[in-house]
C-alpha positions in Angstrom: -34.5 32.1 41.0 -34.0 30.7 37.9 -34.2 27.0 37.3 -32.4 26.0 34.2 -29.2 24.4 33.5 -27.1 24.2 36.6 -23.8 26.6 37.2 -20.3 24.2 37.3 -20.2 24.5 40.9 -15.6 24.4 40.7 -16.4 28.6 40.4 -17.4 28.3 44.5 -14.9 25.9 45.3 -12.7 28.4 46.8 -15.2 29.9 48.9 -15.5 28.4 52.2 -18.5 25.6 53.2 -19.6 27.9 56.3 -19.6 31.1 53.8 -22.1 29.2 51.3 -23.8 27.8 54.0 -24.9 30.7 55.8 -26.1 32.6 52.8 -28.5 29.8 51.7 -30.1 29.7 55.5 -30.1 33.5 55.6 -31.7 32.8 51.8 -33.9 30.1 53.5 -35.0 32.7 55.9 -36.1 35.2 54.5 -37.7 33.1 51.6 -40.2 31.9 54.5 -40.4 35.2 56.1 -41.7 36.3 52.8 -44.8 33.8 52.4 -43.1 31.4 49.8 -44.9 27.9 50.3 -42.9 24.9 51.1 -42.5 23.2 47.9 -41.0 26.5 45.8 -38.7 27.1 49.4 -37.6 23.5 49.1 -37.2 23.8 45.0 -35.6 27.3 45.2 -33.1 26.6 48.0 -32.0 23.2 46.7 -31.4 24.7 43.4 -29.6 27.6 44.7 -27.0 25.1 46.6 -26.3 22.9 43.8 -25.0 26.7 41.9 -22.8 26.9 45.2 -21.4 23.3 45.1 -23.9 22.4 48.0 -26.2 19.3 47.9 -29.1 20.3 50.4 -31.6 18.1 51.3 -34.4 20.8 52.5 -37.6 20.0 54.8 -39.8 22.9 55.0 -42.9 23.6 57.3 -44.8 26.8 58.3 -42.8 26.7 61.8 -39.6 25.4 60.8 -36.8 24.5 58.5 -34.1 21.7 58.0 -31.1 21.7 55.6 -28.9 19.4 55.5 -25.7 20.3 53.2 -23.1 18.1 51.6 -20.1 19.4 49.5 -20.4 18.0 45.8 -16.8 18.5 45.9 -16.1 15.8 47.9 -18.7 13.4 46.1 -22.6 13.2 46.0 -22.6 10.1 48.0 -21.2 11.4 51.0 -22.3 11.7 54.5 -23.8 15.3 55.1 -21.2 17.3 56.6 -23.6 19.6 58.7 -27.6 20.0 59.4 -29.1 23.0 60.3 -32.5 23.4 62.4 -34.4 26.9 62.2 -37.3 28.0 63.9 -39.3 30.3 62.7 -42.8 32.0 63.2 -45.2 31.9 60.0 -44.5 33.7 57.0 -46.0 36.9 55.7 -46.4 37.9 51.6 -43.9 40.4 51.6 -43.6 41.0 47.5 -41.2 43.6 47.4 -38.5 42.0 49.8 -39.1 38.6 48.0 -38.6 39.9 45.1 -35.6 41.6 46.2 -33.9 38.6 48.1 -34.6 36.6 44.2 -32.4 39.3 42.9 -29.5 38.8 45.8 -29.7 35.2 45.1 -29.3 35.4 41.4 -26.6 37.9 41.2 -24.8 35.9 43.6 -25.0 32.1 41.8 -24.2 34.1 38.8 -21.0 35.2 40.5 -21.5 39.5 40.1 -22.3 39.7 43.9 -19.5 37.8 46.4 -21.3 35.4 49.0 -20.6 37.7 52.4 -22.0 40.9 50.7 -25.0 38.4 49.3 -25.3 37.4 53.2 -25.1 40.6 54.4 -27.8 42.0 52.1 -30.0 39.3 52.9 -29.8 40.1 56.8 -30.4 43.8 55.9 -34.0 42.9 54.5 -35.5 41.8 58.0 -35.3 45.9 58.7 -38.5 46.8 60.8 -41.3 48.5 58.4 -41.0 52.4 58.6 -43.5 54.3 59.5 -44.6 55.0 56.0 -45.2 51.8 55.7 -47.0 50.8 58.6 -49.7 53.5 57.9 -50.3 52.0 54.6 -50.8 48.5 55.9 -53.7 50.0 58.3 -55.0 51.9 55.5 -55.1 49.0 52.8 -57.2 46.9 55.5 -59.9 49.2 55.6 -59.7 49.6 51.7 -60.0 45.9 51.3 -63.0 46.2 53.6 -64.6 48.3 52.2 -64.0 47.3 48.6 -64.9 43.9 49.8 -68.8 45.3 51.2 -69.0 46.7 47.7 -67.9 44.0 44.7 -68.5 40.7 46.6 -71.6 41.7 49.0 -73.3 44.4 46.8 -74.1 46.8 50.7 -75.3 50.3 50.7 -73.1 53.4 51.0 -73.2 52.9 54.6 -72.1 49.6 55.0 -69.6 50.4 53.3 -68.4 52.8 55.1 -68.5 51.4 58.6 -66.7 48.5 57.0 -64.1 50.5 56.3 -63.8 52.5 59.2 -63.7 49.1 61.0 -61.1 47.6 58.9 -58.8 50.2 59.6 -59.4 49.5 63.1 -58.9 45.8 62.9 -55.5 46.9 60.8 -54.2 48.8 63.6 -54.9 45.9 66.0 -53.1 43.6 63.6 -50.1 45.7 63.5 -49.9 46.2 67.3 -50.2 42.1 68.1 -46.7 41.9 65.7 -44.7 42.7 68.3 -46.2 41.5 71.4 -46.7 37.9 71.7 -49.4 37.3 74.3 -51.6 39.6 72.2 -50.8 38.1 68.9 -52.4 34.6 70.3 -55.6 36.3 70.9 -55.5 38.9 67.9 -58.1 37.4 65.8 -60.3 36.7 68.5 -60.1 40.5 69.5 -60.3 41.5 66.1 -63.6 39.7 65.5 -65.4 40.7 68.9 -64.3 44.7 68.5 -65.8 44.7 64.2 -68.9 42.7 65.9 -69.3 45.2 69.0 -68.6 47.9 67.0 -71.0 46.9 64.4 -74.0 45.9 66.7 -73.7 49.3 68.8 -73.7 51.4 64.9 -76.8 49.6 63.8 -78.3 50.1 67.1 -77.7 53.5 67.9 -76.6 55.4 64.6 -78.0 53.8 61.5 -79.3 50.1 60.6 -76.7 48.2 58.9 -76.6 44.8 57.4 -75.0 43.2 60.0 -73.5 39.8 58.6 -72.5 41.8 55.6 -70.6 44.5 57.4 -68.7 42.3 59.7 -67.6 39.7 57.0 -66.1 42.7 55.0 -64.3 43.7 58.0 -62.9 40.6 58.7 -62.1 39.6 55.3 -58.6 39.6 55.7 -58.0 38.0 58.4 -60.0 35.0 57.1 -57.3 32.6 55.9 -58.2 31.4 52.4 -55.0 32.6 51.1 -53.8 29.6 53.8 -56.4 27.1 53.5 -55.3 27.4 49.5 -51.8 27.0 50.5 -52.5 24.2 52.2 -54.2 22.2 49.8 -51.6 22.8 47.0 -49.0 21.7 49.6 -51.3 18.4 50.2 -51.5 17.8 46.4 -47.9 17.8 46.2 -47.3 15.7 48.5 -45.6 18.1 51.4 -47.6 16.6 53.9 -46.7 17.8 57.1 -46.3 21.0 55.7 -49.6 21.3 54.4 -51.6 19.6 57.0 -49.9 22.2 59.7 -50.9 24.6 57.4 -54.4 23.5 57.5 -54.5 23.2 61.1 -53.7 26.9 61.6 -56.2 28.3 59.3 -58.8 26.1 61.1 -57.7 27.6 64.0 -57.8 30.9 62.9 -61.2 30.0 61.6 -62.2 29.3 65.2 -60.7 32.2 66.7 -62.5 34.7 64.8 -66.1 32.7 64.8 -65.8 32.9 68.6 -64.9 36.3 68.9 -68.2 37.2 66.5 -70.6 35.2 68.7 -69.0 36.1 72.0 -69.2 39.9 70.9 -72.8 39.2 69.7 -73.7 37.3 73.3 -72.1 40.3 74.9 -74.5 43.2 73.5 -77.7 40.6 73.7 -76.5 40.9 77.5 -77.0 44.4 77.9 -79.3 45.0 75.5 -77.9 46.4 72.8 -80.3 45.3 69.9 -79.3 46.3 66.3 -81.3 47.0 63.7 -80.3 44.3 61.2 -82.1 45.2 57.6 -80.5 46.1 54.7 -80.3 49.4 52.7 -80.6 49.8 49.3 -77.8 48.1 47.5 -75.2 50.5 45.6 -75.8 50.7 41.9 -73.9 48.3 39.3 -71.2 50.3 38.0 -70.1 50.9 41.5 -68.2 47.1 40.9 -65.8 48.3 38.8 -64.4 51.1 40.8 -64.6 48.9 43.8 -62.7 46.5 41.9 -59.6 49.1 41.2 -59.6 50.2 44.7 -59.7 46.2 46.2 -56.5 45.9 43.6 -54.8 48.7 44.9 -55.4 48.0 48.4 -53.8 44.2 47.5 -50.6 46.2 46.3 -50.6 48.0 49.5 -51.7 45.1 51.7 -48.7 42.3 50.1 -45.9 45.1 49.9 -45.5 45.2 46.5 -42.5 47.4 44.9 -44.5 50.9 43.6 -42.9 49.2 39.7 -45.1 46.3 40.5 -48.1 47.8 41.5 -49.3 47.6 37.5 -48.8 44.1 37.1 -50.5 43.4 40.3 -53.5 45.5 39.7 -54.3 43.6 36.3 -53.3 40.4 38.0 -56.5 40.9 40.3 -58.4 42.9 37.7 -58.0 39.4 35.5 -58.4 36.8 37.8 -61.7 38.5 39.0 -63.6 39.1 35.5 -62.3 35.6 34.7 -63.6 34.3 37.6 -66.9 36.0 37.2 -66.9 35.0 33.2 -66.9 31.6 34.3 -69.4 31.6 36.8 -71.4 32.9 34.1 -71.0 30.8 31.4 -71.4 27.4 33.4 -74.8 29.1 34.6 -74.3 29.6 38.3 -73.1 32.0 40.9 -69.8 34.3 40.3 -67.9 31.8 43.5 -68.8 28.8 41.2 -66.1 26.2 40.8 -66.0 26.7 37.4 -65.0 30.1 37.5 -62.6 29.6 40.4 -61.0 27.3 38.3 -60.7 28.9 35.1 -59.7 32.0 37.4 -56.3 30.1 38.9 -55.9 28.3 35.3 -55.2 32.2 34.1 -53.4 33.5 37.1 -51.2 30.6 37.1 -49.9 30.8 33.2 -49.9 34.1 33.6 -47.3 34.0 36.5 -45.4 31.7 34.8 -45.0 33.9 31.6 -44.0 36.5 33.7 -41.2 35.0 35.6 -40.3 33.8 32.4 -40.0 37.0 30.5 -39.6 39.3 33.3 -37.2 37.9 35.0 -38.8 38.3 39.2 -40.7 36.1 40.9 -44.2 35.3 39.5 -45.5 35.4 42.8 -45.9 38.9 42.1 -48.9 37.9 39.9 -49.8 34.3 41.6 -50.7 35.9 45.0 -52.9 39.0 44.7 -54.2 37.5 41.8 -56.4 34.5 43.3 -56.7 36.8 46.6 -60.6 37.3 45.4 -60.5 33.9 44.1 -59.7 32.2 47.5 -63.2 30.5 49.6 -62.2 31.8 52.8 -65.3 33.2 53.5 -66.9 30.1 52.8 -65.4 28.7 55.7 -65.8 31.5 58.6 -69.6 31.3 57.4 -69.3 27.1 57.9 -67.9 27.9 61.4 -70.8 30.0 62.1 -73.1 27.8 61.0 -71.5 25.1 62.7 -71.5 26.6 65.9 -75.1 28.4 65.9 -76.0 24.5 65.7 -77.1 24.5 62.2 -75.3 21.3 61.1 -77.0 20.9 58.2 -76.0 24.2 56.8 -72.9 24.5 58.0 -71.9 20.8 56.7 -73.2 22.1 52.9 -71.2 25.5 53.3 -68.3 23.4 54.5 -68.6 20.7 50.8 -69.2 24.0 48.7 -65.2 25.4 50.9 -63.6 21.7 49.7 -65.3 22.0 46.3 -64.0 25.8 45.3 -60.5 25.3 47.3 -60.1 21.7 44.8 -61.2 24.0 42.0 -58.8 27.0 42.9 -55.7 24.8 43.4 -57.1 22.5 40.0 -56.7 25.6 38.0 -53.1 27.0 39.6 -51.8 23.6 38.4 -53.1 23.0 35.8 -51.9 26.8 34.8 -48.1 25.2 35.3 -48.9 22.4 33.1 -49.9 25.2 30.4 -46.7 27.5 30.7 -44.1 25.4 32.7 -42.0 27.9 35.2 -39.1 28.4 34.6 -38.5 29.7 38.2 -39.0 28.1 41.7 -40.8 31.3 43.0 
């Protein structure tokens, strides 16, 4: 949604308060539903109602949202004339239906689309996925996995593999807690002790693997950097509560899958399963680049991107990774170095912003896949581990080195608006 001069809002003044009102919490909605952060939400909703006439006064958090409207036609000062409450479970990056629900709004505030049809559109995109899609979303975790084993962790053919294999798994696990509630609250958990089990019983009775290696690739998506970077760009801007809920539930998740990894490892010491933890040899060099193409497809996959975006969202990771690794190099340290992290969302973010600009959707389309292999969440499941194998020492140094590269990461994405200012909220 764009964000420039403001529509006379006299063009809506026939159209009746409950009419504009229900398209921008149906807008609201699905704008959370989608993954958008609280402070574009806020921005992009507020700005929307000030096109319809409305003055909203938005309050946005990952479980919940609060608009309170006022009519400009009866004066700015006034008393809001209604507040609306909305609870809602956390958002998902959905690219392709937040891209389309941008398009409903603009049409609509530029007066080619009348506000019930806008409405009813809007309802139309919380459609359950099909079963197309549903198979690629299990297929695009075991992609990442893999991918993951072979860029980030340089593991043999094997490992590779049985991440994979395991990460479809976990995918299918994932996309059988959506819909049932008592299993989504222990999903991670169960997700972590079956890519542990699993793991252990391969090593020990098919081929050695390298253990750690193999069951961070499978779990890498689960592990909530994407979150934990949320939440600190939230915090910087001064959504507080927003961000600090954030914060809490990727710590949480954090937990969640650190316990399921020892308790699965506990479990197989009980009855004697004993892996054979050494690594094979690595996969050649050049195997990075592939590896790369395939982790940036699987990210198109994996955040629903439209099948037009799927180019822009391939170089979007393709970038932000050689960047990233350019500036780990450069500043003389490891490819994760905050340096390079920073540098890496310094690009990603003007590069979103130009694209909004020019292309006229969201530049979330570049923003999120792109610092997807920038995020530290990886860092931090190892800091749980650490923490609770009682290695304090460690796991207090992997948890500085987490704060360090998340300050970087979120350094960089604003910074990246300071170089290219958006002209959209999203």
């Amino acid at each position: 949604m764009t964000t420039g001069n403001p529509i006379s809002p006299q063009q809506f003044a026939t159209t009746a308060l409950n009419t504009r009102m229900a398209f921008l919490l149906e807008l609201a909605r699905r704008l959370h539903q989608y993954g958008t952060s609280a402070p574009r939400l806020e921005m992009a909703v507020a700005g929307v109602a000030q096109r319809l006439g409305l003055a909203a006064d938005v309050w946005s958090s990952p479980t919940a949202i609060i608009i309170s409207f006022t009519d400009l036609a009866q004066g700015e000062e006034g008393v809001a004339q209604s507040t609306q409450v909305m609870r809602l479970a956390p958002g998902e990056v959905n690219l392709e239906r937040l891209c389309q629900a941008d398009e409903i709004a603009d049409h609509a505030i530029a007066g080619e689309l009348d506000l019930r049809e806008g409405f009813h559109r809007l309802r139309a995109l919380g459609r359950p996925d099909t079963r197309r899609e549903k198979i690629g979303l299990i297929a695009s975790y075991g992609l990442s996995a893999g991918s993951i084993a072979a860029l980030f962790l340089h593991s043999a053919w094997v490992d590779v593999l049985v991440a994979g294999v395991i990460g479809v798994i976990i995918g299918g696990i994932t996309l059988l807690a959506a819909n049932r509630p008592r299993l989504a609250v222990a999903s991670d958990a169960i997700c972590a002790l079956v890519a542990t089990a699993v793991t252990i019983v391969v090593s020990a009775l098919v081929v050695p693997l390298a253990i750690k290696s193999v069951v961070l690739a499978s779990l890498i998506i689960l592990i909530p950097g994407m979150s934990l970077t949320t939440a600190v760009r939230e915090i910087s801007s001064q959504h507080l509560v927003s961000g600090m809920a954030r914060m809490g539930g990727a710590m949480s998740t954090l937990l969640k899958l650190t316990f399921g990894t020892i308790a699965a490892t506990q479990l197989c010491a009980a009855l004697g399963i004993t892996p054979r933890d050494f690594a094979l040899p690595p996969l050649p060099a050049w195997t990075d680049y592939p590896a790369l193409l395939v982790a940036a497809i699987a990210f198109a996959i994996l955040f629903r991107a439209a099948r037009r975006d799927w180019p822009v969202v391939i170089v979007a990771v393709i970038v932000g990774y050689l960047a990233t690794r350019w500036g780990g190099a450069i500043s003389g340290s490891l490819p994760a170095a905050p340096f390079g992290v920073f540098l890496g969302g310094l690009l990603l973010g003007a590069m979103a912003n130009i694209y909004a600009r020019y292309a006229g959707r969201p530049g979330a389309v570049i923003r999120e896949p792109g610092i997807l292999l920038l995020v530290p969440g990886s860092v931090g499941f190892r800091s749980m581990s650490f923490l609770l194998d009682r290695n304090t020492s460690l796991g207090m140094d992997t948890g500085l080195l987490l704060l360090t590269l998340l300050v970087s990461l979120v350094a960089g994405l604003m910074f990246g608006d300071l170089l290219v200012s958006p002209r959209r909220s999203l």
